[in-house]
PAMI-246644 format. One record per residue (C-alpha): residue in three letters; x, y negated, z negated. Coordinates in steps of 0.2 Angstrom, whole numbers, plus 5000, padded with zeros to 4 digits. Each point is the difference from the previous one (the first is absolute). Example, Ala and Ser with C-alpha at 12.3 -4.5 7.8 and 13.67 -1.06 7.14 Angstrom:
BEGIN
ALA506250224961
SER500649835003
***
This chain:
BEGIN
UNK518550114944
UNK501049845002
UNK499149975019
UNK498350044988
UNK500349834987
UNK500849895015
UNK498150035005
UNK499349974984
UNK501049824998
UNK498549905009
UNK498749934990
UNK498350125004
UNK499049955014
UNK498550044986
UNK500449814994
UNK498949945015
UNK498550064991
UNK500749934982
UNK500249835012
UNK498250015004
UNK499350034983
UNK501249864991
UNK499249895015
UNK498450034993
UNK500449994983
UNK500349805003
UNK498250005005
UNK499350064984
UNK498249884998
UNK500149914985
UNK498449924994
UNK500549814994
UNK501450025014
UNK499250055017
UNK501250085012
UNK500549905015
UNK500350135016
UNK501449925009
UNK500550175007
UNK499350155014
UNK500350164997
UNK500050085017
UNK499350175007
UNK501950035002
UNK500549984982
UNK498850124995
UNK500550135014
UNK502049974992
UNK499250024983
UNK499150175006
UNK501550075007
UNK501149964986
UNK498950084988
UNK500350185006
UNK501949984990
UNK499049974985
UNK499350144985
UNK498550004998
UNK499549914986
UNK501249855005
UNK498850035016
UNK498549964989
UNK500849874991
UNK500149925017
UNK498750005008
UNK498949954982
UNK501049865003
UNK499749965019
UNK498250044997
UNK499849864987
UNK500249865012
UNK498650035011
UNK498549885002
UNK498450074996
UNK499449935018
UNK501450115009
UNK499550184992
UNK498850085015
UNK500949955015
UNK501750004995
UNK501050155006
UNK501649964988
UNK498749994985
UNK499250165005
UNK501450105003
UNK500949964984
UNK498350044990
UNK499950165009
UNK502050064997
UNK499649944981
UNK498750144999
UNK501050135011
UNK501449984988
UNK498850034984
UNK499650165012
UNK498149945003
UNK500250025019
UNK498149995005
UNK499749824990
UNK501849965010
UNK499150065018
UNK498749874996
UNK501449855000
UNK500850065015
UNK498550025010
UNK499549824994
UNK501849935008
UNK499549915018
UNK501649945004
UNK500449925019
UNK500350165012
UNK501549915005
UNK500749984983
UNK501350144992
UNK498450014986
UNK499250105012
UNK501250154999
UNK500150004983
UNK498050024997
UNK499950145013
UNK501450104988
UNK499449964984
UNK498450085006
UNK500850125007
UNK501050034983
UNK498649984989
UNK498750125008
UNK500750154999
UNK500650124988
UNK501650064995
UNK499650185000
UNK499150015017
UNK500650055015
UNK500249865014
UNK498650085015
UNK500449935016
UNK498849844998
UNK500849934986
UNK501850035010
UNK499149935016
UNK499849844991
UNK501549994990
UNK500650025017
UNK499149875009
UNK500449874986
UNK502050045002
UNK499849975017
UNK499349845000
UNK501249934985
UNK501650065011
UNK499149885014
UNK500049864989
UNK501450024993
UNK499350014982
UNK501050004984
UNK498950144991
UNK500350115012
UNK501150084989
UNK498750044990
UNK499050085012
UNK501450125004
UNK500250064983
UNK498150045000
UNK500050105014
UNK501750094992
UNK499050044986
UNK498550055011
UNK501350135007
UNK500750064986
UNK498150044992
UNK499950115017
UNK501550084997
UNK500849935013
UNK501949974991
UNK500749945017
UNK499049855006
UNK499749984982
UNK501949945000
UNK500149945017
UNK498849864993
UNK500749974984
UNK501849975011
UNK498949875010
UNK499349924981
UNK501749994995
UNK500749935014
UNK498549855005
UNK499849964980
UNK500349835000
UNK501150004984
UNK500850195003
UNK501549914993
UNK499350004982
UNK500550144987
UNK498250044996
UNK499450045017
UNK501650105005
UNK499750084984
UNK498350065005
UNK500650035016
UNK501250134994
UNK498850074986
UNK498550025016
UNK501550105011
UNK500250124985
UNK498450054996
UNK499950045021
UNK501850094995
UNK499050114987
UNK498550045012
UNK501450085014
UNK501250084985
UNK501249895008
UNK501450014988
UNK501349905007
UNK498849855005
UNK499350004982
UNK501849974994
UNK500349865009
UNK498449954998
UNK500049994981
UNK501849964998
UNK499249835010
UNK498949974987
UNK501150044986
UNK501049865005
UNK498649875003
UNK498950054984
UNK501749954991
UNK500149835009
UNK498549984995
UNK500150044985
UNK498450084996
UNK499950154988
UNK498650115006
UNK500549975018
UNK501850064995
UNK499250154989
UNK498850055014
UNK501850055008
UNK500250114990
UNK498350095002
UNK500650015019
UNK501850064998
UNK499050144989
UNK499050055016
UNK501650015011
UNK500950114987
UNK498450124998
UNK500050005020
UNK501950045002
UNK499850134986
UNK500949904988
UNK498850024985
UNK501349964988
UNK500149825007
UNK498349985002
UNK499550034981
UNK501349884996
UNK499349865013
UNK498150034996
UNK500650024982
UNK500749825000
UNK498549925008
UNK498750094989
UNK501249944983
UNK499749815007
UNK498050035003
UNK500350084982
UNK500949814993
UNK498749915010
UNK498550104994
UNK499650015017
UNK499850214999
UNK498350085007
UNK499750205001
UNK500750015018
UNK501849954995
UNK500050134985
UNK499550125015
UNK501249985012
UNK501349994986
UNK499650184996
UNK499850065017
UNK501749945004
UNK500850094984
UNK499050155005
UNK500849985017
UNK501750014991
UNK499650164990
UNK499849894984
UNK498250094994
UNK500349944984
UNK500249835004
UNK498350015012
UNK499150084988
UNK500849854986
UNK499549875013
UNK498150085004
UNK499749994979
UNK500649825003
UNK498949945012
UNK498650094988
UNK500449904985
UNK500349845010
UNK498150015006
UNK499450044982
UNK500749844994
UNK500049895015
UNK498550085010
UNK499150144994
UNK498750015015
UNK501650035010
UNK499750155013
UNK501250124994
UNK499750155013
UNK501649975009
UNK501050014984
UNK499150154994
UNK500250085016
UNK501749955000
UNK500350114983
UNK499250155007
UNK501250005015
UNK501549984989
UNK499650134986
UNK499650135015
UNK501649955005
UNK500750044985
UNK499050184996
UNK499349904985
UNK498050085004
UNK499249954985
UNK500649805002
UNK499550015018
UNK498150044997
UNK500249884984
UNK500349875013
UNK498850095015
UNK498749994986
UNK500249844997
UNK499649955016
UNK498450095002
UNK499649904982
UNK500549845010
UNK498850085014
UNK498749994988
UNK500249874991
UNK499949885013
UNK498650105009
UNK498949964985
UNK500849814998
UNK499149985017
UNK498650074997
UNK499849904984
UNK500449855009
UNK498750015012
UNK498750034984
UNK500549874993
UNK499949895016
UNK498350075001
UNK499349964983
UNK500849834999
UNK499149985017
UNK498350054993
UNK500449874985
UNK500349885010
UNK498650005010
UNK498850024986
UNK500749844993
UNK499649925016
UNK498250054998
UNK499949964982
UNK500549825005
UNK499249985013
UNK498450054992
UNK500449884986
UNK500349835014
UNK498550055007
UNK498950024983
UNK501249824995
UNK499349935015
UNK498250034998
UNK500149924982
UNK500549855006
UNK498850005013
UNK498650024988
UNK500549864986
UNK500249855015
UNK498550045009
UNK498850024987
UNK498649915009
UNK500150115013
UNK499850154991
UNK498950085011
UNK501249995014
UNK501450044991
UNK499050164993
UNK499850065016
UNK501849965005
UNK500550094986
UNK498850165004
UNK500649985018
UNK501850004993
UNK499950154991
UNK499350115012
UNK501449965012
UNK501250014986
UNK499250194997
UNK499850045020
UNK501649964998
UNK500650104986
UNK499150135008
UNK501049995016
UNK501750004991
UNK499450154990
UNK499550085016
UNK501649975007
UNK501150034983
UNK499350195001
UNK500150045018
UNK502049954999
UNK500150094984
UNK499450145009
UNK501349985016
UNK501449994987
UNK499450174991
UNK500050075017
UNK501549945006
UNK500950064985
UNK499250165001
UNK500850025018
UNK501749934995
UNK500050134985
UNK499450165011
UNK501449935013
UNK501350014986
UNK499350184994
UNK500250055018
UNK501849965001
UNK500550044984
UNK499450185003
UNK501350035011
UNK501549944989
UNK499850184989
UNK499950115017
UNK501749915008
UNK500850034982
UNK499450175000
UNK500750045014
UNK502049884997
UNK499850114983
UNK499950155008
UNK501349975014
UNK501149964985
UNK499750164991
UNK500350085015
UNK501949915002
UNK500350034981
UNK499350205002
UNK501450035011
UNK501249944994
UNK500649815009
UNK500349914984
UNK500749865011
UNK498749995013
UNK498650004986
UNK501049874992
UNK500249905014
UNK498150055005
UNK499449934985
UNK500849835000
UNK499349995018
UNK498450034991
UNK500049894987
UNK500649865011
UNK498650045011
UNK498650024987
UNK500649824991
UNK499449955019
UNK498450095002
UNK499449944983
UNK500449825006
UNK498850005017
UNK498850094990
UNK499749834990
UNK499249945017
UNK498650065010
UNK500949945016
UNK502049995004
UNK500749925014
UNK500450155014
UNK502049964998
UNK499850064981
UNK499050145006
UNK501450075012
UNK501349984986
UNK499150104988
UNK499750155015
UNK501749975005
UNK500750064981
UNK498750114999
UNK500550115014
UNK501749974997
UNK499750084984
UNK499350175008
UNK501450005012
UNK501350004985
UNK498950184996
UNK499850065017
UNK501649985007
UNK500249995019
UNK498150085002
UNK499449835007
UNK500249835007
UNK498949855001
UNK499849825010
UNK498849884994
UNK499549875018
UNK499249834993
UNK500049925018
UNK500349814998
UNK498750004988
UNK500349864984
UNK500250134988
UNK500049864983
UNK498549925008
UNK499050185003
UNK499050054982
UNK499450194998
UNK499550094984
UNK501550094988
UNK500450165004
UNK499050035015
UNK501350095011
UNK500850114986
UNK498750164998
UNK499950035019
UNK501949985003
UNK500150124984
UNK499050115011
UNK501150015015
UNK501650014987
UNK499350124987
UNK498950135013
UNK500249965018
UNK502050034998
UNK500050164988
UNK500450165008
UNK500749915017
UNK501450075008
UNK500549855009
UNK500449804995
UNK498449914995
UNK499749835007
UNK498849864990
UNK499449865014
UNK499149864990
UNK499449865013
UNK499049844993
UNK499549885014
UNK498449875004
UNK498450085010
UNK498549855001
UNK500249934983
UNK500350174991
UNK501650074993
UNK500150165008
UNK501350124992
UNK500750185008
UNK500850134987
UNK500750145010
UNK500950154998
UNK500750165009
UNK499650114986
UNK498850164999
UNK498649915004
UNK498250004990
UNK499450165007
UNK501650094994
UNK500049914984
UNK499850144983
UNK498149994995
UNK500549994982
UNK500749835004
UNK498349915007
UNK499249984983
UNK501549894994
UNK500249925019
UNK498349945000
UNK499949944985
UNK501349865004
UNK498849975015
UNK498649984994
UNK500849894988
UNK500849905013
UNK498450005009
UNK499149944983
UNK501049864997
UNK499849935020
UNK498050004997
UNK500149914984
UNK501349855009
UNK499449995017
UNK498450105004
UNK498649904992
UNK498550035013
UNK501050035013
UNK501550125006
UNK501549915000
UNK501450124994
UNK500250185001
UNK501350155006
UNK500050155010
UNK501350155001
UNK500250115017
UNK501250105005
UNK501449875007
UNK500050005022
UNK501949904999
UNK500950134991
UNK498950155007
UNK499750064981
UNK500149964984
UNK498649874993
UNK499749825005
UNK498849904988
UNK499349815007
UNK499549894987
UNK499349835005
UNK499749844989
UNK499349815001
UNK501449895004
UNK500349884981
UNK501349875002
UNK500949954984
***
C-alpha cells in the first residue's frame, strides 16, 4: 500500500492536457479587444494532449476537448487532422460512431507525422462493433497498422495493442487477449498513473473470470481495490465489490458473495443508479446460497421497482426467475402464478408490437395524405396568383391553367395508380408473413404434446424427482422457444442452443438410450439466420421413433455445413429406420413434415425451388434414417 501512494505523490501527467486548454483559454476572442496570437501550438502539443487524455473520465474528457475545439479558425476546419480527430472522438464519446468515422476519414495528416497512426486506429476503433467477432480481415489490418507504428516508433501504439487485446478477447482467445493487454500496460506512455494501472488490473480480471482463474482474480481485484481507493472514486471502489462477489460464487463461497454483490447493489440503491439486471443477479446469488425467500423478496423488488420507475421494463427474466425458485421450493401454484405471468408478458408485448406497427402504418398513411392535401393546396395557391397578375393575358394563362390541371390530374392519376398497387404488395406480403407465422405456431402444440406426455409418462411411474427436474428443464426450455418464436428468422447459434436443451431434455427421459454430436464446421454461426424451430420435429423423429425398441445405444449425428450458397443440413440416426417405423406413427410424422415443408415454400419457394428435405435410409450408419434439408444461405 505504501509503495501504491509513493506513486500516487506525482502531480498526474493528465495536467498536460489541463496545460493545453488553460493555453487556449488566454486566447478567448473578445470583440472590442481582438486577440493578438503571439504563440504556436505545435502538432506535438496536441499529440501530448491526446496521450494524456487517456487518464481522464470521460466527461472531463468532453470538457477538454469542447475547450480545444473552440480555438480553431473557421479556415483550418477541412484540412486539419488535429481539428478533425478531436471533432470525431467528441462524437464517439457521445457513442455516435458513424458521424465520428466521418471526422476521421476527413484527417490528412503528413504520412510521416505520429497523426498518421492515430487515424488509421481511430478508424479501426470506430468501425466495428463491439459485439462482433474480429474475421481475419479486420485482424489483418489491425495487424498491418501495429506493424507499421512499431517501425516508427509511434506513441499510440499502445492503443493499438489494446484493440487487438480486445479483438481477441471477443474471439475467445483469453491468452493473446492478455498477452496484448501486458504489451498496453507496459508501452502506455503514462503506465505510471493510478487510472490507467487501475484499468489495467480491472481489464486482467475480467480475463481472470473468462478462465475461472481464481487465484489471478485475487490479485487481480485486490489491485484495483487499492487503486480505486487512491483514487478515490465511489463506483469504481463499489464495482469491487460486484467482482469480489464473482470470485466468491466461483470458489463456492456464496455466503461471501451475497454479502459483496449485497454492498454494491445498496450503493446503486443510495445513488439511484438501480436497473432490473441488478435486482436480478441480486436474487440469483441468494438463490445460489439457499435463500429462496430472499430470491423470491428480491424478484417482487425488481417488479415494483419497474412499476414505479419503468413499467415498459421486460420483466421475463424476473418472472422466470420466480418460477424456478418456487419449483425449487415445491410451492406449484406460485410457480405457474409466475410461468403464467410470463406467457401474459409473451403476450402482451406480442400485441404491443403488432399495435406499434399499426400505428406506424396509419400515422404513415396521415402523413402522406397531408402531403397531398398541401400540396394540392400550393399548387391551387399558385394558379390564383397566376391568374390575378396576368389578367391581360388571360387566354394564355387559361390554357396554362387547363394545361396545368390536366398534368396535375395525370398526375393524381399516376400517384393513385401507384398508391394501390403498393397497397396491394403490403396486403400480400402481410398475408405471407401471417401464414408464415400460422405455420410455425402449428408446431408449438405438437412439441408440447408430446414434453406433456413424456412428463406423464416420468410422473406415471413414479420419478418424482426426475419429473421435477424434467419439468424445470422444460419450462426453462419453453421460456426459450416462445422467445425465437417472436422472430421469423434466428441466427443458427440461437438455433443450436435451443436443439442443444431440447435433446438434453429427452436424454433426462431416455437415460443412456442415446447420444448425439451437432458438426457446425467453421461456419459463423451468429452471422448464419434460419427459421425457428426448423430442426426440432425431425430430431424428435430420430429421438421419439427411430430409437424405441433398440436394443443397442442410439446415436444422433447433426452436421450443418455450406454447399454453393445453400445451407445444407444432415439429421442422422442409427435407429429402426423409416421402413421399420409402426404405421400408427406416420399420420403424426408427417404431419410435422408437411408442416415443416409448408413453411419452407411460404419463405423461400416463391416461383422457384429453393428449400426443401428428403429422408432415406442413412448409408453412414447402415440403418436408421438420415433426413437432408437444404436452405438459401441469409446473413444476419
Amino acid at each position: 500500500m505504501n509503495k501504491l501512494v509513493a506513486r500516487a505523490n506525482p502531480a498526474p501527467l493528465a495536467i498536460a492536457c489541463l496545460l493545453i486548454a488553460s493555453l487556449f483559454s488566454c486566447n478567448k476572442r473578445d470583440e472590442k479587444n481582438p486577440p493578438v496570437k503571439n504563440y504556436v501550438v505545435s502538432e506535438y502539443d496536441y499529440i501530448q494532449a491526446f496521450l494524456a487524455m487517456d487518464t481522464l473520465p470521460a466527461p472531463k474528457r468532453i470538457e477538454q476537448i469542447s475547450l480545444m475545439l473552440e480555438e480553431f479558425d473557421s479556415t483550418e476546419y477541412p484540412g486539419n487532422p488535429c481539428y478533425n480527430y478531436l471533432h470525431g472522438y467528441l462524437l464517439q464519446l457521445k457513442n455516435k460512431s458513424d458521424s465520428a468515422l466521418i471526422y476521421y476519414r476527413n484527417m490528412k495528416p503528413d504520412e510521416r507525422s505520429g497523426l498518421s497512426i492515430l487515424k488509421e486506429y481511430a478508424i479501426l476503433a470506430s468501425s466495428t462493433n463491439e459485439a462482433d467477432i474480429a474475421d481475419s480481415a479486420l485482424m489483418a489490418a489491425i495487424m498491418h497498422v501495429i506493424a507499421k507504428a512499431e517501425k516508427t516508433k509511434s506513441p499510440f501504439t499502445y492503443k493499438l495493442y489494446d484493440l487487438l487485446a480486445r479483438f481477441y478477447y471477443r474471439n475467445q482467445n483469453s491468452e493473446k487477449a492478455a498477452a496484448y493487454t501486458h504489451l498496453y500496460y507496459k508501452n502506455h506512455p503514462f503506465k505510471d498513473q493510478i487510472t490507467v494501472r487501475q484499468r489495467y488490473h480491472a481489464i486482467l480480471f475480467i480475463l481472470a473470470v473468462r478462465d475461472t482463474d481464481t487465484k489471478a482474480m485475487r490479485v487481480h481485484l485486490d489491485s484495483c481495490r487499492k487503486l480505486a481507493l487512491l483514487i478515490n472514486d465511489s463506483l469504481t471502489l463499489m464495482r469491487t465489490y460486484e467482482g469480489e462477489s464473482q470470485l466468491q460464487a466461483l470458489t463456492g463461497h456464496y455466503a461471501e458473495a451475497v454479502n459483496g454483490y449485497r454492498k454494491y447493489f445498496q450503493y446503486l440503491k443510495r445513488k439511484g443508479l438501480l436497473d432490473i439486471v441488478a435486482f436480478n443477479n441480486m436474487a440469483k446469488i441468494v438463490l445460489d446460497n439457499h435463500q429462496p425467500d430472499s430470491a423470491i423478496h428480491y424478484f417482487r423488488e425488481a417488479i415494483r421497482w419497474a412499476e414505479e420507475n419503468v413499467p415498459t421494463a421486460d420483466l421475463t427474466e424476473i418472472y422466470g426467475g420466480l418460477n424456478e425458485t418456487y419449483w425449487s421450493m415445491g410451492d406449484c401454484r406460485n410457480a405457474h402464478i409466475a410461468l403464467d405471468s410470463v406467457f401474459q408478458i409473451y403476450a402482451r408485448n406480442t400485441e404491443a408490437i403488432q399495435a406499434t406497427k399499426i400505428e406506424q402504418i396509419h400515422t404513415r398513411y396521415e402523413t402522406e395524405k397531408k402531403d397531398h392535401a398541401i400540396a394540392s393546396l400550393q399548387t391551387t395557391n399558385a394558379l390564383n396568383e397566376k391568374i390575378i397578375t396576368q389578367q391581360r393575358w388571360i387566354f394564355a394563362a387559361t390554357g396554362l391553367l387547363i394545361l396545368i390541371v390536366l398534368l396535375f390530374m395525370y398526375n393524381l392519376y399516376r400517384r393513385r395508380l401507384l398508391t394501390e398497387r403498393n397497397e396491394k404488395l403490403s396486403l400480400e406480403n402481410k398475408r405471407m408473413a401471417l401464414e408464415q407465422k400460422t405455420r410455425q405456431m402449428q408446431l408449438n402444440p405438437h412439441f408440447i404434446y408430446n414434453a406433456i406426455a413424456n412428463l406423464q409418462g416420468l410422473i406415471g411411474g413414479g420419478k418424482k424427482q426426475e419429473a421435477n427436474a424434467y419439468l424445470v428443464s422444460f419450462s426453462r426450455l419453453m421460456r426459450n422457444i416462445l422467445e425465437l418464436n417472436r422472430h421469423e428468422m434466428i441466427s443458427l447459434e440461437d438455433e443450436i442452443t435451443s436443439l442443444k436443451n431440447y435433446i438434453e431434455l429427452q436424454q433426462m427421459r431416455f437415460a443412456n438410450m442415446f447420444d448425439y454430436r451437432i458438426d457446425v464446421q467453421d461456419l459463423d454461426t451468429e452471422a448464419i439466420m434460419i427459421p425457428p424451430m426448423l430442426l426440432q420435429p425431425f430430431v424428435e423423429n430420430a429421438i421419439e421413433h427411430g430409437f424405441k425398441n433398440i436394443s443397442y445405444k442410439g446415436q444422433l449425428q447433426i452436421t450443418i455445413r455450406l454447399d454453393v450458397q445453400r445451407l445444407h443440413i444432415d439429421i442422422g440416426d442409427n435407429g429402426v429406420g423409416i421402413e421399420e417405423q409402426p404405421t400408427a406413427l406416420s399420420g403424426k410424422t408427417s404431419l410435422s413434415r408437411i408442416i415443416t415443408q409448408e413453411r419452407l415454400d411460404i419463405l423461400f419457394n416463391n416461383g422457384s425451388r429453393k428449400a426443401w428435405f428428403e429422408t432415406h435410409t442413412n448409408a453412414a450408419f447402415g440403418k436408421g434414417t438420415e433426413v437432408n434439408i437444404y436452405i438459401p444461405v441469409l446473413a444476419a
